[in-house]
N, C-alpha and C positions, 0 to 999 in steps of 0.2 A: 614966724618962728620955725617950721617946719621946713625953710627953704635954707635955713640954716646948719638944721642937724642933718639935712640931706647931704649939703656941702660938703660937711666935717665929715658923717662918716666915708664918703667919694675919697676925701682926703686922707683920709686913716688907711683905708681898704687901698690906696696909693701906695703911700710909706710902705703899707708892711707886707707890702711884694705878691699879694695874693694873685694880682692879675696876672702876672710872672709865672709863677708857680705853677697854675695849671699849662701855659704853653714849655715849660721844663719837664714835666712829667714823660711829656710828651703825648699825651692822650690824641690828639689830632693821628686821622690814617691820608693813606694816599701816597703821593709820589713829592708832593709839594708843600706840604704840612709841617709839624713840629721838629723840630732834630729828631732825632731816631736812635736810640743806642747801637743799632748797626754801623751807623756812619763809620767807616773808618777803613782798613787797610786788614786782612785777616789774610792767616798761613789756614789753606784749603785742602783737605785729602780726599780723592775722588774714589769711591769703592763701589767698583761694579756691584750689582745684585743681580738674581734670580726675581724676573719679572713674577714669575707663577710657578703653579706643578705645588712637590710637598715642599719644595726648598725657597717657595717666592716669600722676598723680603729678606735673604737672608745672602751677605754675602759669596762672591765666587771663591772658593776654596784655591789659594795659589795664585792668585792675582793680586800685582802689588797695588796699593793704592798710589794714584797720582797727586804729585802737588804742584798746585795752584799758589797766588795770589791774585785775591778777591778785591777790588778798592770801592765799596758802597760811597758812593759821595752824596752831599746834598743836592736835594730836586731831587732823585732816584734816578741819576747815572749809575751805573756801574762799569768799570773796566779789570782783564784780567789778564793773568798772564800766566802759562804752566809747561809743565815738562811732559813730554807725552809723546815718550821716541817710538812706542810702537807705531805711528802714525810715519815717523819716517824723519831724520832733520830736516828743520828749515821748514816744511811743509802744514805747519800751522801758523795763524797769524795769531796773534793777541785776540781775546775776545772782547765786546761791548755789548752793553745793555741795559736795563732798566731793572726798576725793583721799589716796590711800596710795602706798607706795613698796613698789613690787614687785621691786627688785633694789637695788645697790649702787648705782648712778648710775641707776635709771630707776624711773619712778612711772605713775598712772594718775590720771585725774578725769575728772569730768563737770558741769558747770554750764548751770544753765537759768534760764529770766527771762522774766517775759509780755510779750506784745505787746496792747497797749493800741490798737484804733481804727491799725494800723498803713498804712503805704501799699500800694495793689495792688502786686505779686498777693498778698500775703500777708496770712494773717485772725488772727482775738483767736486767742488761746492761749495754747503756750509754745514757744518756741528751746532746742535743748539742746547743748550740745557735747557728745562724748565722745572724749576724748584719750589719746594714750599720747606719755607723754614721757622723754626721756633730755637727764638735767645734763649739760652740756660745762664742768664747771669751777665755779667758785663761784657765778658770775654772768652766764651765759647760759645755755638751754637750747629744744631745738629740739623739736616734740611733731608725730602726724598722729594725723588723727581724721575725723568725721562734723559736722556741724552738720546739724539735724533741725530740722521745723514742724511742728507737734502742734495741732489745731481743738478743742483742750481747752482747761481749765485746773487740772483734777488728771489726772496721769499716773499715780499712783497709785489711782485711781479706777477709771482705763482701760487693765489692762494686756492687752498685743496689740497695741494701738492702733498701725496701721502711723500715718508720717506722710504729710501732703500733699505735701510737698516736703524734700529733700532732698542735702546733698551733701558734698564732700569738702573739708578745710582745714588748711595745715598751718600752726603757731602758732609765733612765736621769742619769746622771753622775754630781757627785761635787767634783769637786778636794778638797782630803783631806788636812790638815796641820795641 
């Protein structure tokens, strides 16, 4: 008898999607895990900040913000693409990268991209962001991080490798549609 109501209830707890349910939430972290309400295509504004001093944390007064597109896809690829003429035309590539969710609403990434023949001060290499980001809801999300210049062009070639320059940025995201 009891091999019975074991059965039934497997069967019930089938039907009515429970097992489902917790992999939609999305509760699973990592790169490889659950969907992720990031997933998807977002309009990105990049706003220098003041690393420290009494102004750290807070935007550069006069600097406009950059936009990007950001595209989080499943597995934690990430690829982007942005305007960003002080650097010079033509003199950035698209960037790629990776990105996991490290809590219920908050994730992490990082994305880098060479600079081709860019404009002073800055030399051939690579630009890396490294972000930590927290969703506000389905469709915006606000991240702070680093932007790094690297006189490489494999990072992985060179690790230690301090950068030449460096600094602080926080990113808002809006889900595209």
């Amino acid at each position: 008898m009891n091999v019975r109501k074991t059965l039934v209830a497997a069967v019930a707890l089938a039907i009515s999607g429970h097992s489902v349910t917790g992999l939609a939430d999305g509760q699973a972290f990592g790169r490889s895990q659950a969907p992720a309400p990031l997933e998807g295509t977002w309009v990105v504004s990049i706003h220098p900040q003041f690393c420290s001093g009494p102004n750290g944390g807070e935007d550069i007064p006069g600097v406009t913000p950059i936009k990007s597109h950001y595209t989080f896809g499943r597995g934690g690829t990430l690829i982007e693409a942005t305007a960003a003429p002080w650097l010079g035309i033509g003199s950035r590539t698209g960037g790629s990268g990776w990105w996991e969710r490290t809590g219920r609403t908050s994730y992490q990434f990082a994305v880098q991209a060479f600079l081709l023949e860019p404009a002073a001060p800055y030399l051939n290499g690579i630009q890396r962001f490294d972000q930590t980001v927290e969703l506000h809801g389905n469709d915006n999300w606000s991240s702070s991080g680093t932007v790094q210049f690297f006189e490489t062009y494999d990072l992985n070639d060179s690790p230690g490798l301090a950068p030449y320059r460096a600094g602080c940025v926080r990113l808002t995201g809006e889900r595209m549609y």
